[in-house]
Wavefront OBJ file of the C-alpha trace (Angstrom):
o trace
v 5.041 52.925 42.952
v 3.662 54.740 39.752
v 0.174 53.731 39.425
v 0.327 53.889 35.815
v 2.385 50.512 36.242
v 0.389 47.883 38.062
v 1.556 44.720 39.640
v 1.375 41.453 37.856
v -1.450 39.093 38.992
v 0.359 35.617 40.330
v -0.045 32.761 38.210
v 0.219 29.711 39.967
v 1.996 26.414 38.449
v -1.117 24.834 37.914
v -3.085 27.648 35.418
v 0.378 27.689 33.748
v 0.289 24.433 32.690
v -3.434 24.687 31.588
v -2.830 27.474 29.656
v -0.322 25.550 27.388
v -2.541 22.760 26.713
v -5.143 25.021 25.830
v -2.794 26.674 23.609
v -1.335 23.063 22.466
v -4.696 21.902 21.773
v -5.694 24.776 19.430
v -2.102 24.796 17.919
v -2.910 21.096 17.044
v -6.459 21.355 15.123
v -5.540 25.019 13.359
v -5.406 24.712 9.860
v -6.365 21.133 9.414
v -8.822 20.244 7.013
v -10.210 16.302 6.815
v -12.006 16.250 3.348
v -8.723 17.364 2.089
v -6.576 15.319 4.098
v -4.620 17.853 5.295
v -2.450 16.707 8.283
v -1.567 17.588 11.838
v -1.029 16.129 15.419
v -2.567 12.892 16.308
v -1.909 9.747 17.860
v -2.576 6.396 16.376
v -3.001 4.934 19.699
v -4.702 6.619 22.436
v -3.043 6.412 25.701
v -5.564 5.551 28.605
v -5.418 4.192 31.971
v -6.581 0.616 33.222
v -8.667 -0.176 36.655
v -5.272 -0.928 37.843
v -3.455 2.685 36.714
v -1.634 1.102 34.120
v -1.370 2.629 30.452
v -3.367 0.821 28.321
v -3.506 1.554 24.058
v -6.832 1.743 22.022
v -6.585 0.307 18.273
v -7.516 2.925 16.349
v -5.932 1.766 12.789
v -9.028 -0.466 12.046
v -9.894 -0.725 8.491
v -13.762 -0.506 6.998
v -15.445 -1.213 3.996
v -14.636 0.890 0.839
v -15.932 1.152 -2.446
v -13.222 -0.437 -4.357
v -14.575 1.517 -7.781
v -14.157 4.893 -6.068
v -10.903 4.280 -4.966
v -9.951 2.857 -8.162
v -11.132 6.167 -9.319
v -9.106 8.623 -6.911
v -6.001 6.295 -7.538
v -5.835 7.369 -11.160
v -6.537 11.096 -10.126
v -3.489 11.305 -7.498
v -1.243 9.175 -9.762
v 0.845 12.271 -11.058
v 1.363 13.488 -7.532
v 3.601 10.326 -6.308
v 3.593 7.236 -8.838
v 2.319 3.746 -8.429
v 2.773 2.866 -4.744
v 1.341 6.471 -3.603
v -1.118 5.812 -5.709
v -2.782 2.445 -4.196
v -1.618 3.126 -0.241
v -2.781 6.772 -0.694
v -5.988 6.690 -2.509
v -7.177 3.791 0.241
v -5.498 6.095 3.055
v -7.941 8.640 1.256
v -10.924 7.236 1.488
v -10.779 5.909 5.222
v -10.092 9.210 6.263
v -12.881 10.328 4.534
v -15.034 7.623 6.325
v -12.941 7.111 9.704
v -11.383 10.714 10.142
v -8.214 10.020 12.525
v -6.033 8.295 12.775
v -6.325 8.224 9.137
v -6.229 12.201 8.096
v -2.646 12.276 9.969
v -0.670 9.446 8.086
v 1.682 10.747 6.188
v 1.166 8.673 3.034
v 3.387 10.593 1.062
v 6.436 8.406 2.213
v 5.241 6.325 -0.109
v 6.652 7.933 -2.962
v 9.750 5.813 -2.728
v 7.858 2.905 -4.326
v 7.901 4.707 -7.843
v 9.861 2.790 -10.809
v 9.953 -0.058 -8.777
v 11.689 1.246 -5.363
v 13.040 5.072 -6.373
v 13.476 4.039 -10.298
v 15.210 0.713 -9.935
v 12.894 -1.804 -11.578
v 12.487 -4.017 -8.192
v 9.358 -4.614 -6.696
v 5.847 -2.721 -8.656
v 4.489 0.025 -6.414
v 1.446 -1.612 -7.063
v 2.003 -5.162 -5.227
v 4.326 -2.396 -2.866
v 1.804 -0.332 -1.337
v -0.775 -2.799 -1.552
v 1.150 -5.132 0.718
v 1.848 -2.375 2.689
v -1.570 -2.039 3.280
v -1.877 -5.887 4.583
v 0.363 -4.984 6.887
v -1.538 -2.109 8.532
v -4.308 -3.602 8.821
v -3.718 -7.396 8.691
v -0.838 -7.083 12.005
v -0.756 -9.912 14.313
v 1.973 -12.088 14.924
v 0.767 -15.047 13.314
v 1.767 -14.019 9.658
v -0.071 -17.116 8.572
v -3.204 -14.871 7.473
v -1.424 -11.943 6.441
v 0.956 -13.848 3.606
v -1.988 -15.324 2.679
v -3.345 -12.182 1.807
v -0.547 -11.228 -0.131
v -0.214 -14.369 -1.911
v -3.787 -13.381 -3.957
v -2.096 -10.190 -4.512
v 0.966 -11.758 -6.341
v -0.996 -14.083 -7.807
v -3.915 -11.641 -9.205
v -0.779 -9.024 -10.532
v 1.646 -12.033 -12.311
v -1.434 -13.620 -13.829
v -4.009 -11.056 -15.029
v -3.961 -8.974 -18.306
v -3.693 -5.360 -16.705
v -4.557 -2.818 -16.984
v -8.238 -3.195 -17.182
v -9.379 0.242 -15.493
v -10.515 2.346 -17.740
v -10.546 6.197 -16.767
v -13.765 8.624 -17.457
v -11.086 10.669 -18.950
v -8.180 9.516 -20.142
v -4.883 11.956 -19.206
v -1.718 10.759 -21.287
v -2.706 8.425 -24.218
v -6.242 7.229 -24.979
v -5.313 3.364 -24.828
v -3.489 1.663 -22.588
v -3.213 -2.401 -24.168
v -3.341 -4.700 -21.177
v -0.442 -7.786 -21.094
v 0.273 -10.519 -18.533
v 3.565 -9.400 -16.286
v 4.493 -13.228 -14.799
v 6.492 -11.264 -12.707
v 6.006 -9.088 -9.096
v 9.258 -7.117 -10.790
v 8.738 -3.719 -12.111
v 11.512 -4.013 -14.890
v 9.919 -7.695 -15.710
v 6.306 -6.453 -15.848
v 7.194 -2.895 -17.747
v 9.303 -5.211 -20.258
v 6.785 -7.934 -21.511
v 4.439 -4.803 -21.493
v 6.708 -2.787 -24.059
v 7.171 -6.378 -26.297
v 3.255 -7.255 -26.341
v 2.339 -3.557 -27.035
v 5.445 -2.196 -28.948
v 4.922 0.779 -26.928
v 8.135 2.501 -25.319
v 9.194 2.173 -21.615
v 9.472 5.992 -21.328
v 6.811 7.156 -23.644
v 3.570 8.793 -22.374
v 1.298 5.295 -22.952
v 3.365 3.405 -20.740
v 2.940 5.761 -18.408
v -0.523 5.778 -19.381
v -0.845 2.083 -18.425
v 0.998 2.490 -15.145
v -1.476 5.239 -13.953
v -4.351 2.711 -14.777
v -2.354 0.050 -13.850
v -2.450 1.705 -10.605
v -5.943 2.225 -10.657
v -6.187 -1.658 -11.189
v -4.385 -2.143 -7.836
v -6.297 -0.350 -5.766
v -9.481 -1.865 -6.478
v -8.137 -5.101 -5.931
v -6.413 -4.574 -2.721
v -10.281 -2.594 -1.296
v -11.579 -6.093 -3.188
v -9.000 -8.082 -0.896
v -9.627 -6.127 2.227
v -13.397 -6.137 2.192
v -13.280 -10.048 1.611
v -11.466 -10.592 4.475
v -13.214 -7.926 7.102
v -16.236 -10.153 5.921
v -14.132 -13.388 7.108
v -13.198 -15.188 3.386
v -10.584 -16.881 2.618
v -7.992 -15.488 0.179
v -6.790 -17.300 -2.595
v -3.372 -18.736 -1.766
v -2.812 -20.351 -5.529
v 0.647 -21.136 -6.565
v 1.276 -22.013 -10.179
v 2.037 -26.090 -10.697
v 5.276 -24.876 -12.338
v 6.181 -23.289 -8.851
v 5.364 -25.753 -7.135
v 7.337 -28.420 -8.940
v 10.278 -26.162 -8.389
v 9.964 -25.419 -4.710
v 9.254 -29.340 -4.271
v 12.583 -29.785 -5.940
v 14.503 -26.501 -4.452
v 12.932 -26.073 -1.648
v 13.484 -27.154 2.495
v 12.660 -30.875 1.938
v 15.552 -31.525 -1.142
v 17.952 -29.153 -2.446
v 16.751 -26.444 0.176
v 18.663 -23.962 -2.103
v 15.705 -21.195 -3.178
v 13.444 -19.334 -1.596
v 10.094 -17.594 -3.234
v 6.623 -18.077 -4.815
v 7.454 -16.166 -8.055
v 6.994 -17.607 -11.492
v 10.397 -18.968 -11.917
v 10.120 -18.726 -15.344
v 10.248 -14.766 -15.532
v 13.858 -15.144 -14.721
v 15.080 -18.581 -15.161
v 15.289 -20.396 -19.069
v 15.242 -23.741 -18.625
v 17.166 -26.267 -20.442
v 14.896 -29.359 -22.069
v 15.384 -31.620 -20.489
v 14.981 -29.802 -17.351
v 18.799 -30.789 -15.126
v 18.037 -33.630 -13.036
v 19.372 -34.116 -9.321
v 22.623 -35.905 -9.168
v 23.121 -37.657 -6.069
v 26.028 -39.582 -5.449
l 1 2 3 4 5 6 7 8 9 10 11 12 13 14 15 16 17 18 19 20 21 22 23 24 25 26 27 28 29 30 31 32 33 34 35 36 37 38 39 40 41 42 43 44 45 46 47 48 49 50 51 52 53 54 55 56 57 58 59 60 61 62 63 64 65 66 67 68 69 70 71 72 73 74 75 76 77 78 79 80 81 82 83 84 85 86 87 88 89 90 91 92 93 94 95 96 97 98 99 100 101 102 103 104 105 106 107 108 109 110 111 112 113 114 115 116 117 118 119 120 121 122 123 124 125 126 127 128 129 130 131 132 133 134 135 136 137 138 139 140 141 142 143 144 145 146 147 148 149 150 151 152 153 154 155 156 157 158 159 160 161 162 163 164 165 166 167 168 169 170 171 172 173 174 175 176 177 178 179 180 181 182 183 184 185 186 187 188 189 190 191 192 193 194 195 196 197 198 199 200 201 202 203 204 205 206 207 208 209 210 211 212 213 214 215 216 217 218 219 220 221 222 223 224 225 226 227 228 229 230 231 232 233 234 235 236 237 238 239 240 241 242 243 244 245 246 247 248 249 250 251 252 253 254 255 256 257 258 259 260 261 262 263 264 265 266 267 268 269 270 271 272 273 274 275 276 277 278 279 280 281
């Protein structure tokens, strides 16, 4: 044999396989960069073992106490980057990866782009009542739902009855006002309309986009406001409009058991005067 060319040291199966998870390991954290929130591999629940040698998960998706006004704050700033629902989920995604690290820094919160124009453009549901429900879910995600619609019912309520926006930016972007109006309505085409007839602004001109940015900014305070109150045990504010009520006394499981919702009725329905009474035979 040439001795220029020397034999190959063995490698046995087991410092093969440490090698690649050495090399897995560093493959995983290069790059990555947590005040940016930069992504790469993690997982949301750590795998261990039990006394018995049975996989057991850790919770790691565990939310903590933001400030709502700083969130509000980095809502508005990431606005342009993804609309209304990436807005709220992302900016609170944001900041608990900021405070938590992982499993926060991995979550790819740019899914939530779909939520813009009210589900990709078509009026539906607001990405702001989106991705802030979205966020009750995460964190809010045991099988009684009995808490967690709860939760969401102050949402609704807080978005169909309050004159928004009210954030106001340290520098405003795309107009310099943004007039605030009550939506009655969870519906993006509903809430952008009565907006454009209190204001007599356009739907595609740059201060309704304007008020949708702060708008956004709005929601994410509110859902940190509604997350902090209930990591500190509250209770949320379930309120349902008497005029609701009336109708899903009427409509709902006990008579005509023909309707379903806690909306304001009224943002879709006209009602005759005399209101239609029920005709039973």
């Amino acid at each position: 044999m040439n001795d220029l060319v020397k034999p190959m040291p063995a490698i046995t199966r087991r410092k093969a396989i440490a090698s690649l998870g050495i090399f897995g390991a560093s493959t995983a954290l290069a790059g990555c960069d947590a005040t940016e929130g930069k992504h790469f591999s993690a997982r949301a629940n750590v795998e261990k073992l039990n006394a018995d040698g049975k996989p057991s998960h850790v919770r790691q998706w565990s939310y903590v106490n933001l400030d709502s006004e700083a969130v509000a704050a980095d809502a508005y700033r990431i606005y342009p980057d993804g609309g209304c629902m990436y807005a709220v989920f992302g900016s609170v995604i944001r900041a608990l990866a900021k405070r938590v690290g992982e499993p926060f820094i991995s979550f790819p919160f740019e899914m939530m782009r779909y939520g813009d124009g009210g589900v990709g453009g078509w009026g539906s549901l607001c990405g702001v009542v989106n991705g802030a429900a979205a966020l009750i879910g995460l964190f809010q995600n045991e099988i009684s739902k009995t808490r967690r619609e709860n939760l969401a019912a102050e949402l609704c309520f807080w978005y169909e009855r309050t004159a928004l926006p009210q954030f106001q930016p340290a520098k405003a972007e795309w107009a310099d006002e943004a007039e605030p109006s009550i939506a009655d309505s969870i519906l993006c085409h509903v809430s952008v309309s009565r907006w454009c007839k209190a204001t007599g602004c356009e739907a595609s001109g740059m201060e309704k986009k304007e008020r949708c940015r702060r708008l956004s900014a709005d929601g994410a305070k509110k859902i940190v406001e509604i997350l902090n109150a209930n990591l500190s045990g509250l209770l949320p504010n379930t309120m349902l409009l008497p005029e609701v009520k009336t109708c899903a006394d009427c409509h709902g499981p006990m008579e005509l058991n023909d309707s379903h919702g806690k909306m304001d009725c009224r943002s879709c329905h006209e009602f005759s005067a005399p209101h239609p009474s029920l005709m039973r035979e």
